[in-house]
N, C-alpha and C positions, 0 to 999 in steps of 0.2 A: 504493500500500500504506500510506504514511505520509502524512498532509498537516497541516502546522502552517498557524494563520491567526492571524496579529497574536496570538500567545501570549505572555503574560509570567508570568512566575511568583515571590511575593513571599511569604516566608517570615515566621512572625510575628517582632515585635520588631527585622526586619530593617531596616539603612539605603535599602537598593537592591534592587530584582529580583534574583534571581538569572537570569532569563530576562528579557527584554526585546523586542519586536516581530520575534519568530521568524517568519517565514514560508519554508515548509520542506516539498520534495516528493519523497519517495524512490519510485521504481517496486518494482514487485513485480520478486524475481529477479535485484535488486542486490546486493553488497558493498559497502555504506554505510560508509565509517570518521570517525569522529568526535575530530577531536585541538582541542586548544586547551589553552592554559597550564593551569597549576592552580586553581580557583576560576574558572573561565571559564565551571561550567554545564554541564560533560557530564553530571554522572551526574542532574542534574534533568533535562534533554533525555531521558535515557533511562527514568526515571523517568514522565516524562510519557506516554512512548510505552506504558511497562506498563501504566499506572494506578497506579501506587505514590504519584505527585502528582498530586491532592493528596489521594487520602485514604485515607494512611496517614502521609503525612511533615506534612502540615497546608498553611497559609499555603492564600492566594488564587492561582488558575490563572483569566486574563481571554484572551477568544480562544478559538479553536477547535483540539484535536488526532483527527481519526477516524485510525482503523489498522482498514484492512480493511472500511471503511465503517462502522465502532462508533464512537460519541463518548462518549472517555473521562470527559467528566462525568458520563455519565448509564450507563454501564458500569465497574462496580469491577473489581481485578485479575481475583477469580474468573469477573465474567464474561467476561475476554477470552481465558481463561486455553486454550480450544482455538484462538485466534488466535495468541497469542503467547508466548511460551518467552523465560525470563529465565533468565540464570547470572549471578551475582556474582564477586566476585573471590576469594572461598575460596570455592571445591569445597565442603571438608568442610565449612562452614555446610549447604549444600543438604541433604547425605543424612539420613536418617530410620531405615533398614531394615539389615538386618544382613547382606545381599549384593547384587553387585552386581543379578542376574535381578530381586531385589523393589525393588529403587531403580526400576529402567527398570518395573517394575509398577503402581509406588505411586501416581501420577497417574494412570495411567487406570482403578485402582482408586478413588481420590477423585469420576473423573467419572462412575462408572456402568458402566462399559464393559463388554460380555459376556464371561464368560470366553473364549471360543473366539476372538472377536475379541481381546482382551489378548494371548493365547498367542502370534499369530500377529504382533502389531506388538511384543510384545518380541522376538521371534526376529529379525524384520526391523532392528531396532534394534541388538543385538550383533551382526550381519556387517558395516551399514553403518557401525556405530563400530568395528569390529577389537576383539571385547571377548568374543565368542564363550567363549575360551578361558580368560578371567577372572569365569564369571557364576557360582560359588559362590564367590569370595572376598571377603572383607569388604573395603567401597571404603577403610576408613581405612590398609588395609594394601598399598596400590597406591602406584605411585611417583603424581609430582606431574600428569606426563602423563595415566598414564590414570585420574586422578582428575577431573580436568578433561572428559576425554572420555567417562567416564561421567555427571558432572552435564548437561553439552550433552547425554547421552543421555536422560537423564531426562526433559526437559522435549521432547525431539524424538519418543519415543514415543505423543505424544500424538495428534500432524502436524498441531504451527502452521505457519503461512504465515509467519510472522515470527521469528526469533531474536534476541535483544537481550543482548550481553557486555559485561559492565563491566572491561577489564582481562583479558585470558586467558588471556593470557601472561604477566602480570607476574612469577610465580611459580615460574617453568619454568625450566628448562635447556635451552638451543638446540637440543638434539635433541626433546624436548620439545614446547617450542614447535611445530615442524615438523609434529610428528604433529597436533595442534591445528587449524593452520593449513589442513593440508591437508584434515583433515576438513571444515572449512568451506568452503573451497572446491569438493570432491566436491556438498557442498550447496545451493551455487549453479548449479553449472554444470550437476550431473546433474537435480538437482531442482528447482529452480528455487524454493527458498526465499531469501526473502530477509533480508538478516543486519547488523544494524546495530552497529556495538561501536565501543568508545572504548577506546586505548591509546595509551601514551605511548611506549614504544618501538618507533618509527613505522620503526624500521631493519627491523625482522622481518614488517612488514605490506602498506606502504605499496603496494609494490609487487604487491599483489592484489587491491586497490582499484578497484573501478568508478568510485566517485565519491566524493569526501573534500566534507566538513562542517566546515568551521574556524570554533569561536569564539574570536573576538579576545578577550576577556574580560568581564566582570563587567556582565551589560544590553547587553552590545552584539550589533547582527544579525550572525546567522550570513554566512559567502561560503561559497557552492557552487561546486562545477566540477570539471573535469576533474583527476587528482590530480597530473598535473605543473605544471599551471596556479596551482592553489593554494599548490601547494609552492617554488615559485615565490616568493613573495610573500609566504607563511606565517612566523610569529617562533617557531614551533616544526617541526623539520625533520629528517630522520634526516642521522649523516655523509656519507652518499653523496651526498645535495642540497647539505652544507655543503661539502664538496669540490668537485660542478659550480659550484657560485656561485664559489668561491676562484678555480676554475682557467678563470673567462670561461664555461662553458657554457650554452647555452639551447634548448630547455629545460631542467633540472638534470635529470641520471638518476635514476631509482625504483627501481633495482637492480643490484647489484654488477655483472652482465655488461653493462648498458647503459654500467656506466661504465667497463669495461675493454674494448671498441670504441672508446671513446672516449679511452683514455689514453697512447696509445702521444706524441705533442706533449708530455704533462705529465711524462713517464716521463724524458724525453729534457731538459726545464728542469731535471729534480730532480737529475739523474746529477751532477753537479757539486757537489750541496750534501749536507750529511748534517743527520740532527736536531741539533737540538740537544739538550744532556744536560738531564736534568729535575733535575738535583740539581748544585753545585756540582763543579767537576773537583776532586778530590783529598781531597773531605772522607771522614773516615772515619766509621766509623759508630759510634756512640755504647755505651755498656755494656747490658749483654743485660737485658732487664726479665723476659721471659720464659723458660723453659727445658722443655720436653717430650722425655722420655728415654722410648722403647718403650714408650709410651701405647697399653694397652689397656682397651678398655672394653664392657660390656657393657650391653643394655638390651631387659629383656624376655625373657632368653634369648639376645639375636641380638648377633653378634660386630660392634658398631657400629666402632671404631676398633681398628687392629693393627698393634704395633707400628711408632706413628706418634713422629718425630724432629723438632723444629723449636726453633728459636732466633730470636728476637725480639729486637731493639735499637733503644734508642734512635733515633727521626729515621727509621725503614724505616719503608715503607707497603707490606704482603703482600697477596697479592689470594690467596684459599681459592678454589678452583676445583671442579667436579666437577659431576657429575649431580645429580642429585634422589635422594634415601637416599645419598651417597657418603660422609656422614659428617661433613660441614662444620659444623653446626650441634650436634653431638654435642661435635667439639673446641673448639667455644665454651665452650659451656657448661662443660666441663671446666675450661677460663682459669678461668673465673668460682666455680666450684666447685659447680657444679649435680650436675654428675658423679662419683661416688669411681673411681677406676681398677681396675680387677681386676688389672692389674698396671701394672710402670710408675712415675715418676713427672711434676708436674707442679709448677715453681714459678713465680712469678708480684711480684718485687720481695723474694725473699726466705720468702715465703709461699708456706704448703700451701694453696690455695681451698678445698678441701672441710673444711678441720680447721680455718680462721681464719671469725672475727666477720662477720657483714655490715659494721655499723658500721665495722669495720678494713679490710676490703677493696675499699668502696667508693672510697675514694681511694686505691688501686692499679689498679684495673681496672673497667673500665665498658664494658657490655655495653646494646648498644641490639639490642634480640628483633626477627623477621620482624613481631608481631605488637605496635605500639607500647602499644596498650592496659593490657600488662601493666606497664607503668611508671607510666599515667597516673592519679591517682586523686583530684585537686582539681573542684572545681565549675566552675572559668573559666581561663581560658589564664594571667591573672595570679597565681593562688590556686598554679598549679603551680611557677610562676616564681619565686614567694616561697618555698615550701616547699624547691626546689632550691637555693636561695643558704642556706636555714639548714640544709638537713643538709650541704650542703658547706661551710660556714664562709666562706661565698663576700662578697663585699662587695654587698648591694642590689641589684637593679637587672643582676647579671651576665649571668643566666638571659634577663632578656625584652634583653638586648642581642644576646644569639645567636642568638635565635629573629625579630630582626629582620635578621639578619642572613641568616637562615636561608630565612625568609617573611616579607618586608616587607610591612606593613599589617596582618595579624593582629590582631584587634580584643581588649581586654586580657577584654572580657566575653564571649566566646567560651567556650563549655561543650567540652570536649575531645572528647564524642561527637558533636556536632554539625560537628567535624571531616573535610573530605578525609579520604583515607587517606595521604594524601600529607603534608598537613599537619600531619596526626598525628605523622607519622614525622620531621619537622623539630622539633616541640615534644618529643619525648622525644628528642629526637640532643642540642637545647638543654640537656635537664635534666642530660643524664648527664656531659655538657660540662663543666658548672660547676663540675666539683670537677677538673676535671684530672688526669683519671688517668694513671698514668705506662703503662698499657697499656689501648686502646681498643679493641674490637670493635664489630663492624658486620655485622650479618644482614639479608642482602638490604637495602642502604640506599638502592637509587631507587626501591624499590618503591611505585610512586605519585605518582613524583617524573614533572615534566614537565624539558624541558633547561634547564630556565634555573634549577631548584633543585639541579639535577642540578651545574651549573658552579659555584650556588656555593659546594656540600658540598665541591667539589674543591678548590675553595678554603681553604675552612676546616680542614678534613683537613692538605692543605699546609702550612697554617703552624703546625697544631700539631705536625707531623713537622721542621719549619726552625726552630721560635720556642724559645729557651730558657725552661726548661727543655721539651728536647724529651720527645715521645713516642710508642712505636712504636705502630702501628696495623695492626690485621690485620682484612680484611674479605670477608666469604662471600658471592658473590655470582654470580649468572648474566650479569651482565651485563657482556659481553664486553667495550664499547664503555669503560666506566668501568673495568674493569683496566687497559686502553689507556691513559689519560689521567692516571689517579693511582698505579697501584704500581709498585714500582721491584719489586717480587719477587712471581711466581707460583707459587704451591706448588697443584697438581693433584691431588683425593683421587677414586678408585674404590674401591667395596666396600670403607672404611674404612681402606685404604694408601696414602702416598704414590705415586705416580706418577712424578709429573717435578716440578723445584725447580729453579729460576734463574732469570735475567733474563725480566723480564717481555717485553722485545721476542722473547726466543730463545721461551719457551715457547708466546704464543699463536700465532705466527705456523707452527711447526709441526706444528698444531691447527689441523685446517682448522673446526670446531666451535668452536673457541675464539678464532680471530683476525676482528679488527675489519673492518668494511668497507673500511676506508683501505687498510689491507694486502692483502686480498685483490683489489684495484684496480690497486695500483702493486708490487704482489711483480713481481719478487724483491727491489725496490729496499728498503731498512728503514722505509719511513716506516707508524706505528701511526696516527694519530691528523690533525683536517683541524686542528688550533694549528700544529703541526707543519709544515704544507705551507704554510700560512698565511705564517706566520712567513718559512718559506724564500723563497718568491715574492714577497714585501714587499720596494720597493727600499729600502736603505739610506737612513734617515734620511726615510722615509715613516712616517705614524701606520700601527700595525697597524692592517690590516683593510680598507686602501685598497687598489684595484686595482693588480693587478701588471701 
């Protein structure tokens, strides 16, 4: 279905390929997944596969790519366009049409297609997406799931042979996710399309995987194989693999039940030990920066947050939890002052958000959006850098030390759009950084992120929760595994109410939707996270990370 031949791909003004002597054979009827660090090349790999490279993104493509027997030099997107079906990482980019029935129309209205034939392949299209019941409502107004599964339906009404996602879950909430997933799946097995996608949270996928595609990074050839084989060996890995490596297995398991046949020996080391505490024994926690008293708010009509209570202090790391619409990003924005309350109120260092200055508030609270774009607005990665040190009063030089910290090697002439999504999201976390706000936000912040930027936002997080002067940080995110790892407190929002509030260990693990692989491996036992196990199976006065 896929065959790459000695392809490299070199973008202009660049130093180095971003693709380098790919040779690469996907069968038709596969679940292709595609991981590798950030700037490693996926979304040009997937790009190639559409025709998007090279001509629409530019640069030289040497070597050969056919999909489906078409050689994409000599076939542009349109013309592959009944081959192969693209979804990106927002949904709502895709949609055009003002429901869902003329979204699933609209491409095979652009190809020609008879009515009577149209009629009948979008019908077949809302049963096989579950969407039936949603085809007069406008797609913007769909949770994030079946937003997702109507743009996959868009481009599958057409019936390519090939599927190609960038990211499809990044976006999602674990139940979400699920419906997602499993629709792809339905599409390989039942119908034998075949489906190639790159995502970074290899914990929700991996394990559905016919065959994984690891690029090691920047020009270098891809490794094929079997997906326990790869992952094996791979420098990007979900927890369940980083757990079988800790605890001696081989091959490492692909999913939580392979590795709970296998954990009853690790279950039985651990009894004896307990985590370690993530925060010093006995320290108290710092004066409240933030304060929300029966926080209601409305938007558009619709009763977005009710009568919602939460308190923020000093040196906490909160983790905002919930579905997709549950109102997490509604009480961001609020922090920030994007929102007036309809009732309620909302203070923030002493300050009303929605009644004080930008200028004044931006050194109290700082708000990194799902969508980093809206921060970014300099010509070069350095031009943003510069501009952060002088609206935060910052010393030179502060901004591009975080974002090396952040995304090491980041080149200073790098145009922000020509950015990862990933590394977008590192260069606006840098900007908003550098003024130190006494209260941080974070809306979806691995969104795009691979685990090794992922470890070291947990990082940096950390020590601005530990570093004097501390500050409290609260962050809205789907991702189960980075609750685990960085917040000492989860606050759980449905339909715009609290839910459940306390310890981060008590809550996700109560939550079978919300608790980490690790937990659901070694429950009942408490351990969240494989540092943790890590940690514990390291003999005394061994380097972490040495076998146990």
């Amino acid at each position: 279905m896929i065959t790459f031949e000695q392809v490299s791909v070199t973008y202009p003004d660049a130093d180095a390929p971003a693709l380098a002597g790919v040779d690469l054979h996907v069968p038709e009827g596969e679940l292709c997944l595609l991981v590798g660090p950030s700037g490693s090349g996926k979304s040009t790999l997937l790009g190639a596969v559409s025709g998007l490279v090279p001509h629409f993104t530019g640069g030289v493509l040497r070597g050969r790519v056919t999909v489906a027997g078409r050689d994409t030099r000599t076939h542009r997107p349109r013309d592959l366009a009944d081959a192969v079906g693209t979804v990106g990482q927002d949904p709502l980019a895709h949609f055009v049409t003002d429901t869902v029935e003329d979204e699933l129309a609209y491409g095979l209205e652009s190809l020609g297609t008879p009515p009577e034939v149209m009629r009948r392949r979008v019908e077949e299209t809302l049963d096989l997406m579950g969407l039936a019941e949603l085809r007069d409502r406008a797609p913007a107004s769909l949770s994030g799931g079946q937003q997702q599964r109507v743009a996959i339906g868009s481009v599958l009404a057409v019936g390519p042979r090939l599927l190609v996602l960038d990211e499809p879950t990044s976006a999602l909430d674990p139940g979400a996710a699920e419906e997602v997933l499993a629709v792809l799946q339905r599409l390989v097995h039942d119908l034998g399309t075949t489906v190639l996608l790159a995502e970074h949270r290899l914990e929700r996928v991996v394990q559905y995987a016919d065959r994984v595609v690891l690029l090691p990074g920047p020009g270098l050839p891809p490794v094929t194989g079997d997906p326990a084989e790869v992952m094996a060996a791979s420098p990007v890995f979900p927890p369940v693999v980083g757990l079988g490596r800790a605890a001696g297995w081989s091959p490492p398991p692909l999913s939580v039940r392979d590795a709970r046949r296998r954990a009853a020996p690790l279950r039985a080391r651990l009894a004896a030990a307990a985590p370690a505490p993530r925060t010093p024994a006995g320290r108290p926690p710092g004066e409240a920066v933030a304060e929300v008293r029966s926080l209601a708010v409305r938007r558009g009509g619709t009763a977005a947050l009710r009568g919602v209570d939460l308190v923020l202090h000093r040196g906490s790391v909160t983790a905002l939890m919930g579905r997709n619409g549950a109102g997490k990003s509604t009480l961001l924005g609020s922090l920030v002052g994007l929102h007036a309350p309809a009732s309620g109120s909302v203070r923030v260092a002493g300050l009303v958000p929605h009644r004080t200055r930008p200028a004044q508030l931006v050194r109290q609270v700082g708000l990194v959006p799902q969508d980093p774009r809206d921060l970014l607005y300099g010509e070069t990665v350095a031009a943003e850098c510069a501009a952060a040190d002088a609206d935060a009063g910052a010393e030179p030089g502060t901004c591009r030390a975080l974002v090396e910290r952040l995304l090491p090697g980041l080149a200073d002439g790098s145009h922000p759009r020509d950015l990862s999504e990933g590394q977008r999201l590192s260069l606006a976390l840098a900007v908003v950084l550098t003024a130190r706000p006494a209260l941080l936000l974070l809306d979806e912040p691995t969104r795009g992120l691979d685990y090794a930027a992922k470890e070291r936002l947990v990082g940096i997080v950390r020590g601005l929760a530990a570093e004097e002067p501390r500050c409290a940080v609260l962050l809205a995110t789907h991702d189960v595994e980075l609750a685990a790892e960085l917040a000492d407190r989860t606050v759980v929002l449905a339909d715009g109410e609290v839910v459940d509030d306390g310890p981060t260990a008590s809550v996700v693990t109560a939550s079978p939707a919300f608790a980490p692989q690790v937990a659901k491996v070694l429950a009942p036992e408490p351990w969240l996270t494989v540092s943790q196990v890590r940690d514990a199976l390291t003999p005394v006065g061994a380097a972490p990370g040495s076998p146990a």
